[in-house]
C-alpha positions as CSV (number, residue, x, y, z in Angstrom):
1,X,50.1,87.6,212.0
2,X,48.6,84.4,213.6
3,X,46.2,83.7,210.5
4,X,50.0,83.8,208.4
5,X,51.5,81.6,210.5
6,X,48.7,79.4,210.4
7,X,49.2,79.7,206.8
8,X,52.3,78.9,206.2
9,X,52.1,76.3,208.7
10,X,49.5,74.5,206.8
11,X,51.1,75.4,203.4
12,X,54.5,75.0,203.9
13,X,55.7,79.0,204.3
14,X,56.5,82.0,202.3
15,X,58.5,80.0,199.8
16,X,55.8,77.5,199.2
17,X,53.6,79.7,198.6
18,X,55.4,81.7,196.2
19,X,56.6,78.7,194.5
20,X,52.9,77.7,194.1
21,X,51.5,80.9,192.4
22,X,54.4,80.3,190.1
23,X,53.1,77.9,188.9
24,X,49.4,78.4,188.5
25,X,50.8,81.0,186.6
26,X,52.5,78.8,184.3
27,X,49.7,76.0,184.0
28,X,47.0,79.4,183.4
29,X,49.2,80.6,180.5
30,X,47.9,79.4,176.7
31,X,49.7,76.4,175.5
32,X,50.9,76.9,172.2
33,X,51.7,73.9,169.5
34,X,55.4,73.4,168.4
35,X,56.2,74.7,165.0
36,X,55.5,71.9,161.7
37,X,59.1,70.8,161.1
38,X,59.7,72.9,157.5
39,X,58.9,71.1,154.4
40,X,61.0,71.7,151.2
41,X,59.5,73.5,148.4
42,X,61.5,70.9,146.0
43,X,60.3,68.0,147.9
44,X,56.6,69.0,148.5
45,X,56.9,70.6,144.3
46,X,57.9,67.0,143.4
47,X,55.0,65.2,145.4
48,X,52.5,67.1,143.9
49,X,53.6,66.6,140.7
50,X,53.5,63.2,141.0
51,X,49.9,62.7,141.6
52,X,48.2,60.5,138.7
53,X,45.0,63.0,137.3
54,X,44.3,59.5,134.9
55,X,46.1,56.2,134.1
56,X,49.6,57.2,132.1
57,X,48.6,61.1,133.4
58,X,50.5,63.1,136.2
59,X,50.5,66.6,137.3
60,X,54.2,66.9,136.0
61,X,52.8,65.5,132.9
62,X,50.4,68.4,132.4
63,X,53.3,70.8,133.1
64,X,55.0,69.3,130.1
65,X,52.4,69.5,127.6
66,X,51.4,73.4,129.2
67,X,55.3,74.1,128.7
68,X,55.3,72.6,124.9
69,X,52.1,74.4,124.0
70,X,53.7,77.5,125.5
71,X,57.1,77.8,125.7
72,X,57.6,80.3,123.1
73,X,54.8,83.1,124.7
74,X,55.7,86.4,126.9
75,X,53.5,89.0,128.7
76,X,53.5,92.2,126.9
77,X,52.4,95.6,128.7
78,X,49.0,94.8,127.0
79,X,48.5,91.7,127.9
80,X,45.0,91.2,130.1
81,X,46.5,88.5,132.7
82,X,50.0,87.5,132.7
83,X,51.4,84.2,130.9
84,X,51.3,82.4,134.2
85,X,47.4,82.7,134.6
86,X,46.5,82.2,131.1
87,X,49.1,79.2,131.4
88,X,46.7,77.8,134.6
89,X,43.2,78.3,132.5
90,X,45.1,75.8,129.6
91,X,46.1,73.2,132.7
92,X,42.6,73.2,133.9
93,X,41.3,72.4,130.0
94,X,43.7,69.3,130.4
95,X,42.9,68.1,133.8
96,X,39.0,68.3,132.7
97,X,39.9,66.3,129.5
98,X,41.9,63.5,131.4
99,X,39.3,63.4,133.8
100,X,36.5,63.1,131.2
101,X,38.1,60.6,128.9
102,X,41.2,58.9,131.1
103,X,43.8,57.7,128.8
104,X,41.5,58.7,125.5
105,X,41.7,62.4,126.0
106,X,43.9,62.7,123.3
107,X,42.1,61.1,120.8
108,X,39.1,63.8,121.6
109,X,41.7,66.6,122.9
110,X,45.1,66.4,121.6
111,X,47.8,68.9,123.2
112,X,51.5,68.9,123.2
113,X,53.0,65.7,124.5
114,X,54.7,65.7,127.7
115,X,58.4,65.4,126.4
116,X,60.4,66.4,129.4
117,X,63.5,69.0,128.3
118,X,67.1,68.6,128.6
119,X,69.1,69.5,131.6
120,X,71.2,72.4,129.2
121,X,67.4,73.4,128.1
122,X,66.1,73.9,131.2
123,X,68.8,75.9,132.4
124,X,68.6,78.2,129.2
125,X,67.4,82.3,130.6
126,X,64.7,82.1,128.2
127,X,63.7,77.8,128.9
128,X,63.6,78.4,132.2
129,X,61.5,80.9,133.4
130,X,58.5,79.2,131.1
131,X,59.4,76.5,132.4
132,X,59.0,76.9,136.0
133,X,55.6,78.7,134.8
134,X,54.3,75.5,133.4
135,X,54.7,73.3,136.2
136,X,53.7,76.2,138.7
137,X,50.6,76.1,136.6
138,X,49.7,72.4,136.6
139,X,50.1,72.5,140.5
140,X,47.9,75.2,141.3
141,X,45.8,73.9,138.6
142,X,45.5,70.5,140.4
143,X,45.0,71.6,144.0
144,X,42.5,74.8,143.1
145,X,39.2,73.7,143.9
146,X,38.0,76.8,141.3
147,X,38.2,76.5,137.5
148,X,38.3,79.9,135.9
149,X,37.3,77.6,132.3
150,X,34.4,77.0,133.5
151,X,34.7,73.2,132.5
152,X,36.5,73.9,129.2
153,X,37.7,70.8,127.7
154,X,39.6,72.6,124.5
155,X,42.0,75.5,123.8
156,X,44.3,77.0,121.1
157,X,46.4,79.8,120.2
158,X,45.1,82.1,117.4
159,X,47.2,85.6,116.0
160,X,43.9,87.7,116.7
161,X,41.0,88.2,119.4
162,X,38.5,86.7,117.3
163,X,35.9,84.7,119.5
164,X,34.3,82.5,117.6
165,X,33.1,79.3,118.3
166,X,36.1,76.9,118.0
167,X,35.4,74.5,115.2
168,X,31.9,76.2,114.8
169,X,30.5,73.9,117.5
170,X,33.0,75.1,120.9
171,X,31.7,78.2,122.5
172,X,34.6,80.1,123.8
173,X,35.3,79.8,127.9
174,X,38.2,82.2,128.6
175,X,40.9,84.6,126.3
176,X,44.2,85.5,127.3
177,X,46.3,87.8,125.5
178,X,47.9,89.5,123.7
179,X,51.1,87.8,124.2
180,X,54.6,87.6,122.4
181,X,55.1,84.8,120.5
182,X,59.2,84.1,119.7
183,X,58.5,81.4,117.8
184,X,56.7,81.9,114.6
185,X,56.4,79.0,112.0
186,X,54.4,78.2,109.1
187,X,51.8,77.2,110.9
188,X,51.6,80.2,113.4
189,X,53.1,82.8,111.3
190,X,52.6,85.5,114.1
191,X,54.4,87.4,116.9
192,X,51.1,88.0,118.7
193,X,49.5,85.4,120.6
194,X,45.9,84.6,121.8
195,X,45.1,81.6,124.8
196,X,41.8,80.3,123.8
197,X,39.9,78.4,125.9
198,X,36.8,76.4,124.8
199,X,33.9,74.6,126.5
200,X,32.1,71.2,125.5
201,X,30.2,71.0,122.8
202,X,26.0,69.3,123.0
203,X,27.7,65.9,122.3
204,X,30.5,65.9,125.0
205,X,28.0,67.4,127.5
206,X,25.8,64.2,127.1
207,X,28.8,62.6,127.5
208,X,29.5,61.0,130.6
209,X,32.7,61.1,132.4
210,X,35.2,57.7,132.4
């Protein structure tokens, strides 16, 4: 009893004392960071898209020309990788061409042009969904540090699973398929699909990047 009074006559009392581990307490418990204020897909979709891979050349860009060259294609049960992966492997080929040859990649690499579709188009069931594909595509293209291609610079689509070299000089990277094709023209008279992608020939190797 006289060391407690001595105690709380030192300390302040019962109270104090009480009010003191309290807080220890407090200051001994982990302190934890606020939550990131939330970011909006749209709004963080639309930045990345807007990154420039090469003068004239966005990320939203290669979603357009991914979409054109694909628009028309659909898993089927039998399809090794869906449409969205094989859709990826084709944005990497791009990226690696605008990075090798800037603003001439078409001249070495042509692909669909980046012609952005109408509101009414995009909103279309069957637009839509391979659109949303596309740009998903570029975008994870962009910010993956792996390529899957390997470095491949070239694709195409071809009717059959043929694998050989592309032009007789472009060994073959990557194959997706088979896939639906719901578009079939004269100069792809087929409703099976192939993704092709190819790597750099001796003479683009020696090459040097721009």
């Amino acid at each position: 009893m006289i060391l407690s009074s001595v105690v709380e006559a030192i300390y302040g009392g019962p109270y104090v004392l009480a009010a003191k581990r309290r807080a220890q307490s407090v200051l001994a418990r982990p302190r934890t960071k606020p939550p990131a204020p939330p970011v909006h897909e749209g709004e963080w979709h639309k930045s990345v898209e807007g990154k420039q891979i090469a003068p004239g050349l966005t990320v939203h860009d290669v979603g357009l020309s991914v979409f054109g060259e694909t628009r028309s294609l659909h898993d089927r049960p039998s399809s090794n990788e869906p449409i969205g992966a094989a859709r990826q492997k084709i944005a990497h080929a791009i990226i690696n061409g605008a990075e090798k040859w800037g603003p001439d990649r078409m001249k070495h690499a042509s692909t669909a042009l980046p012609i952005e579709p109408s509101e009414k188009e995009k909103r279309d069931p069957a637009t839509h969904p391979a659109y949303e594909s596309s740009m998903k595509a570029a975008r994870e293209a962009y910010l993956s540090g792996h390529d899957p291609t390997n470095g491949a610079l070239h694709f195409n689509i071809r009717p059959t699973s043929e694998r050989s070299n592309w032009k007789g000089r472009h060994p073959i990277s990557t194959q997706s398929g088979p896939y639906n094709n719901s578009f079939v023209t004269g100069d792809f008279p087929s409703h099976t699909a192939w993704l092709n992608t190819y790597l750099p020939d001796e003479n683009e190797k020696r090459a040097h990047k721009r």
